[in-house]
C-alpha positions in Angstrom: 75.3 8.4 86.5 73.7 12.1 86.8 74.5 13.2 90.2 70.8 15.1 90.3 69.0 12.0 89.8 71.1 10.0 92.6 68.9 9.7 95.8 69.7 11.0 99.3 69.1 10.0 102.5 67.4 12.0 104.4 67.4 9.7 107.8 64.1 7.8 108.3 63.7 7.9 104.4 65.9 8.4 100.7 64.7 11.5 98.2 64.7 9.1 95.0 66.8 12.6 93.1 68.0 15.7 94.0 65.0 17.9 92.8 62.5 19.5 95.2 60.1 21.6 95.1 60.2 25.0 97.1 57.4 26.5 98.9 56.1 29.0 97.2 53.4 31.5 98.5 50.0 31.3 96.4 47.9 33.8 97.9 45.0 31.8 96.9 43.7 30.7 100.7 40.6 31.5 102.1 41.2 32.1 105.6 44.2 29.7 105.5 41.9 27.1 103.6 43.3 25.4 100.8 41.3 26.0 97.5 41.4 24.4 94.1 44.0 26.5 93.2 46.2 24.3 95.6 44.5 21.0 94.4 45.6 21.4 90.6 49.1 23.0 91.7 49.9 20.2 94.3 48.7 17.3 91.8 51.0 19.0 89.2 54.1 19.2 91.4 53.2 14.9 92.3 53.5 14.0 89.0 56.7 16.1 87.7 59.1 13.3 89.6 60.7 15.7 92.2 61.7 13.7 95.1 60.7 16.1 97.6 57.7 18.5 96.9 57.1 21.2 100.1 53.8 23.7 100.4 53.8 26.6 100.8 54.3 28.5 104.0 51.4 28.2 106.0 50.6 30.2 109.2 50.6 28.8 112.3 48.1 31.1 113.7 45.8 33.3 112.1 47.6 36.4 112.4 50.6 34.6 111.5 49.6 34.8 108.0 51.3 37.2 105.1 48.2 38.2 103.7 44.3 37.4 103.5 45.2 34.6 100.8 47.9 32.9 102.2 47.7 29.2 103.7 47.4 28.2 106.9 47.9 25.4 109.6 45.8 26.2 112.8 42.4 25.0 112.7 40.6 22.0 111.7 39.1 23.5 108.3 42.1 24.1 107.3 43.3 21.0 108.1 40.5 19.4 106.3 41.1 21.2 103.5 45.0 20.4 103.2 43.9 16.7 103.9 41.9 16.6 100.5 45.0 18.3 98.7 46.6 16.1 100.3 44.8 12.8 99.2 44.6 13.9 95.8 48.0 14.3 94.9 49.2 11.3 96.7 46.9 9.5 94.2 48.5 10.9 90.9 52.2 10.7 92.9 54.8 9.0 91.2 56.9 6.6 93.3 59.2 7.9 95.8 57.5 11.3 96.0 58.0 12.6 99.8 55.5 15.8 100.6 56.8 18.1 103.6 55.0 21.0 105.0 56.8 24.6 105.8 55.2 25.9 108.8 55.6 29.6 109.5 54.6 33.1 111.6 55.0 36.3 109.2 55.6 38.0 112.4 56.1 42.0 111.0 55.5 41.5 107.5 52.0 39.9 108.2 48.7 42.0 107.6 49.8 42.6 104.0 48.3 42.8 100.4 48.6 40.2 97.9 51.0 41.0 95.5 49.2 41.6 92.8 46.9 44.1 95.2 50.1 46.3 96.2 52.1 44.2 98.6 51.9 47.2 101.4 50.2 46.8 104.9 46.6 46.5 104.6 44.6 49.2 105.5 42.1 49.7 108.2 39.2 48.9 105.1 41.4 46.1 104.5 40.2 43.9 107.6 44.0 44.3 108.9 45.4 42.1 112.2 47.9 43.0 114.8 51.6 42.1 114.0 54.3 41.0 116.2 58.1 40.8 116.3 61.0 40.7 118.3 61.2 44.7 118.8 58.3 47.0 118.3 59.9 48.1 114.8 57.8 48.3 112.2 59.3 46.6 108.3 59.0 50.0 106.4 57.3 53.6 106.8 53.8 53.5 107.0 53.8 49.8 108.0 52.3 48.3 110.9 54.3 49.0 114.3 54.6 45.5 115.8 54.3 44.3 119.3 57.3 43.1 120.9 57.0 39.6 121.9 57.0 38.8 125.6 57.7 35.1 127.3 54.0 34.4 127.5 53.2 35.6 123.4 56.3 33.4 122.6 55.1 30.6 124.8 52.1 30.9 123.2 53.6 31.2 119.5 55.6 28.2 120.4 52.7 26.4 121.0 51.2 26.9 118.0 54.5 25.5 115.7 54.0 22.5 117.8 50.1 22.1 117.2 50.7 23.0 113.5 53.5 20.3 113.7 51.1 17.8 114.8 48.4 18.7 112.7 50.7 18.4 109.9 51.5 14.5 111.3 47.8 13.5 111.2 47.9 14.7 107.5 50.7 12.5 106.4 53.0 14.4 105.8 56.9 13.5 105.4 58.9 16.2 106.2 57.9 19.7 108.6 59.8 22.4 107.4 60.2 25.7 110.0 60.1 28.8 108.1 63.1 31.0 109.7 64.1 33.5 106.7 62.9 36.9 104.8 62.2 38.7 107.4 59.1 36.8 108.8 58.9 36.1 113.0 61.9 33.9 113.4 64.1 35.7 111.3 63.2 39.0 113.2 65.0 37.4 116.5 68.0 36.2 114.6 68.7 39.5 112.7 70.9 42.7 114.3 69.4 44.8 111.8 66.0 44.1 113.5 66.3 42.4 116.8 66.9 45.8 119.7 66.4 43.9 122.5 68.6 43.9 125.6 67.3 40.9 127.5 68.2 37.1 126.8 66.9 37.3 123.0 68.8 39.9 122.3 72.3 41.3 121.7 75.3 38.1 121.2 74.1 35.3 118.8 73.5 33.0 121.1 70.8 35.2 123.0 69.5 36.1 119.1 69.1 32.3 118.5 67.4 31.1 122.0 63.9 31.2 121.0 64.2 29.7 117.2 66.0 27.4 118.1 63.8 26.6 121.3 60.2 26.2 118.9 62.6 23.9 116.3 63.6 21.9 119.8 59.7 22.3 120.5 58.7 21.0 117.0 60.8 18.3 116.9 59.9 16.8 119.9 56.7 16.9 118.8 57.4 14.9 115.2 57.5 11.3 115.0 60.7 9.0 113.7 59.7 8.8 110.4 58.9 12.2 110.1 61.6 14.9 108.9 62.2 18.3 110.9 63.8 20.6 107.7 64.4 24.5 108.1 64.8 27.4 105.6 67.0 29.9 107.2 68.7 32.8 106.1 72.4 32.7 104.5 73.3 36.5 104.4 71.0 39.7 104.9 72.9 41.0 102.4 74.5 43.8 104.3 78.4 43.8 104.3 78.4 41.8 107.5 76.4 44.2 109.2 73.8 42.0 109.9 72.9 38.1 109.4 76.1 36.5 108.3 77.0 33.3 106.5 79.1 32.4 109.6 76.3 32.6 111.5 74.0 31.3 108.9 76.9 28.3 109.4 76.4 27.9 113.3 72.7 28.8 113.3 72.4 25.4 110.8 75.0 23.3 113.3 72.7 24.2 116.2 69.7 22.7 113.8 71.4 19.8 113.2 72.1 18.9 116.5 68.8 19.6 117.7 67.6 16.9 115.0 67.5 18.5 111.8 67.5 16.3 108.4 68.0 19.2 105.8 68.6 23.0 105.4 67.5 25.5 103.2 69.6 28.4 102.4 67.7 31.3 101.0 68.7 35.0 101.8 67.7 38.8 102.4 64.2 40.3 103.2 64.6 41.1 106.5 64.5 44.7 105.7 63.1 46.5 102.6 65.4 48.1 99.3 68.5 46.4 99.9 70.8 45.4 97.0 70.3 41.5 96.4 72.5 40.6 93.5 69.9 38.1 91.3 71.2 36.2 89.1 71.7 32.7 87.8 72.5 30.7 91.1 72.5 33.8 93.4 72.0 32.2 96.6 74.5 29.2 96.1 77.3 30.9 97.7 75.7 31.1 100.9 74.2 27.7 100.6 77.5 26.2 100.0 79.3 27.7 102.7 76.7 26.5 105.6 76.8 23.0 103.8 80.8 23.0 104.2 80.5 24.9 108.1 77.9 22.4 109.3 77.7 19.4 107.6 73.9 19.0 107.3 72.2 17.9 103.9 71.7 21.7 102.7 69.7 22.8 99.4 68.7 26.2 98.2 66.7 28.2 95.3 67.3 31.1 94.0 67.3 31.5 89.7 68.5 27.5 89.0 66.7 27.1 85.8 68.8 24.7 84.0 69.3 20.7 83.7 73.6 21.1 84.0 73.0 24.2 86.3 71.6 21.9 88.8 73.6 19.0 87.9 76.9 21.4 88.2 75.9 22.4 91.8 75.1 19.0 93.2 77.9 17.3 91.2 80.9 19.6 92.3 79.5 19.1 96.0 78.1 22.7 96.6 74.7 21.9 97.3 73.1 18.6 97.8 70.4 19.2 96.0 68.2 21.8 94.7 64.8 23.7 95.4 63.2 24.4 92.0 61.1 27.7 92.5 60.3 30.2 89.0 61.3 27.0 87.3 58.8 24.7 88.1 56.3 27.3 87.9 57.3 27.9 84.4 57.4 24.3 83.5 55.4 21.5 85.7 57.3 18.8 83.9 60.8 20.2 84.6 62.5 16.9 86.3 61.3 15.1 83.0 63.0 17.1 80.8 66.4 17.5 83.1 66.2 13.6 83.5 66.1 13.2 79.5 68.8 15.3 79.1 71.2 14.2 81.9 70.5 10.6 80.5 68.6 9.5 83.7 65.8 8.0 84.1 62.6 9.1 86.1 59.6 7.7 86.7 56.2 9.4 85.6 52.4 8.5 85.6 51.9 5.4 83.0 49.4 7.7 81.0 52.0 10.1 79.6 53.8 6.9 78.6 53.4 8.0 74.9 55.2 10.8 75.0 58.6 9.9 73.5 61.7 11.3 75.2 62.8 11.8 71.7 60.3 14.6 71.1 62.0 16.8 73.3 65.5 16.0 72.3 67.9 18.6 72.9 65.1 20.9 74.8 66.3 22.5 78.1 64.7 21.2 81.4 63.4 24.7 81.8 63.5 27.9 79.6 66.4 29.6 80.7 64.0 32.6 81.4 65.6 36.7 82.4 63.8 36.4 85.5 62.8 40.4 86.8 64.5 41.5 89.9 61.8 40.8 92.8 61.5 40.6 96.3 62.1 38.1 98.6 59.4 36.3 99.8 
């Protein structure tokens, strides 16, 4: 039996595989309002048979967002408009499918192009917002200089996880995922290389953790039984130990977990700009494996897995337990067919593409096995 097409329990529900789908910015938004763009993508990602398909990052607060584009979580038109994405793909879902949420604060990096526009700070034609962060120290020259948070702004901040949290309940959502990596608000408290402050947030791990941890304590509280709390976090800055480590990447996930945590996602770097991430095929598996083994929480990462036994390899062998398709599913919508054809699984898939023989694609790899471009962390 393929170990990627296996199910996994997840607490107040089982993944029917191994195969999810990781949130991945659109830039498409208008103010944080999902478009059509997000319709035909998030009917897409229902029908390719992942057990687990998560939305993008979406802003808890207005100036929480990346960019102008990106999606957010904080008013009720933007709830509406998730709530008919929503509906939509639940209608062409295959059985099983579970849809989470990430919720997130860009915190430094926020008041920024769209890639494709320059990816820099916008400028004062650009309609830009005020940033914060855990220090007043801005993400590269010429970017914004942040606020540093006090305990009323991260009151307030911690409010509005919870009330995305809860808006994200009402919308039927199965799984709330808190958006702690690359650099964006959360991250910002958990990294040395960022976080300068000398009170209780700031110095030993334990201070750099205190207020993450307290909105995931917030969040969870405010999520139902059958609704999972997941987290991406951050498995290495990438900086010889330096800063964010995989050891505390380990104990970070541990704290998660007790607090009530179903899942972890590993991803790494982007807390600061032009550092040497070493891409490649599985890049962020190392990481990933070594909180899995540390903490003992269902853990899953991205990062470059593009191929049927690739992914099969990493949840076989016990490094992961299960993966986040990314570039892959981008470059193929019907990626879990194809891996299921060639593993010898079976998955299910709407009745109308019930003519499509698995022999036609005999031999074809779940995903072309693309030379994905150096890029940065998102």
């Amino acid at each position: 039996m393929s170990a990627l097409f296996s199910p996994l329990d997840l607490g107040p529900f089982a993944l029917p595989n191994r195969i999810a789908i990781a949130p991945m910015c659109q830039y498409s938004a208008v103010d944080g309002c999902a478009t059509d763009w997000h319709l035909q993508q998030v009917m897409q990602y229902a029908m390719s048979g992942a057990g687990l398909v998560v939305l993008e990052a979406s802003g808890v607060e207005r100036r929480g967002r990346i960019t102008h584009g990106c999606l957010g979580i904080y008013s009720d038109a933007n709830e509406a408009a998730l709530a008919r994405v929503l509906a939509a793909a639940r209608g062409v879902a295959v059985p099983g499918t579970r849809f989470g949420i990430q919720i997130a604060h860009a915190g430094r990096k926020a008041s920024t192009q769209r890639p494709w526009e320059g990816s820099g700070p916008l400028s004062t034609s650009e309609d830009p917002w005020p940033t914060v962060a855990s220090s007043a120290t801005p993400f590269n020259a010429g970017w914004h200089t942040p606020t540093a948070l006090d305990e009323n702004a991260m009151a307030h901040i911690r409010l509005a996880f919870v009330r995305a949290a809860q808006r994200a309940v009402r919308l039927g959502f199965d799984a709330v995922e808190l958006h702690s990596t690359h650099g964006y608000l959360l991250d910002t408290f958990l990294s040395p290389l960022v976080n300068t402050r000398t009170d209780q947030y700031g110095g030993s791990f334990e201070n750099r953790v205190r207020f993450p941890l307290s909105v995931a304590r917030a969040v969870k509280a405010a999520l139902p039984a059958h609704v999972v709390l997941g987290a991406r976090i951050t498995g290495t800055d990438w900086t010889d130990n330096k800063g964010w480590t995989p050891d505390e990447a380990a104990l970070y996930a541990a704290e998660l977990k007790a607090i009530g945590a179903a899942y972890i996602s590993v991803s790494t770097g982007g807390i600061v700009p032009n550092l040497p991430i070493p891409q490649g095929l599985g890049y962020q598996v190392p990481p990933a494996a070594h909180v899995k083994a540390k903490a003992g929480v269902p853990t899953a990462t991205a990062g470059h897995i593009v191929d049927a036994t690739q992914a099969e390899e990493l949840v076989a062998t016990g490094k992961i337990d299960f993966v986040m398709l990314a570039r892959a599913i981008l470059d193929n919508p019907r990626w879990p067919w194809h891996a299921a054809d060639r593993l010898g699984a079976k998955i299910n898939y709407p009745p109308q593409f019930a003519r499509i023989a698995p022999s036609l694609w005999k031999g074809a790899t779940a995903a072309r096995p693309l030379d994905f471009p150096a890029s940065k962390t998102s």
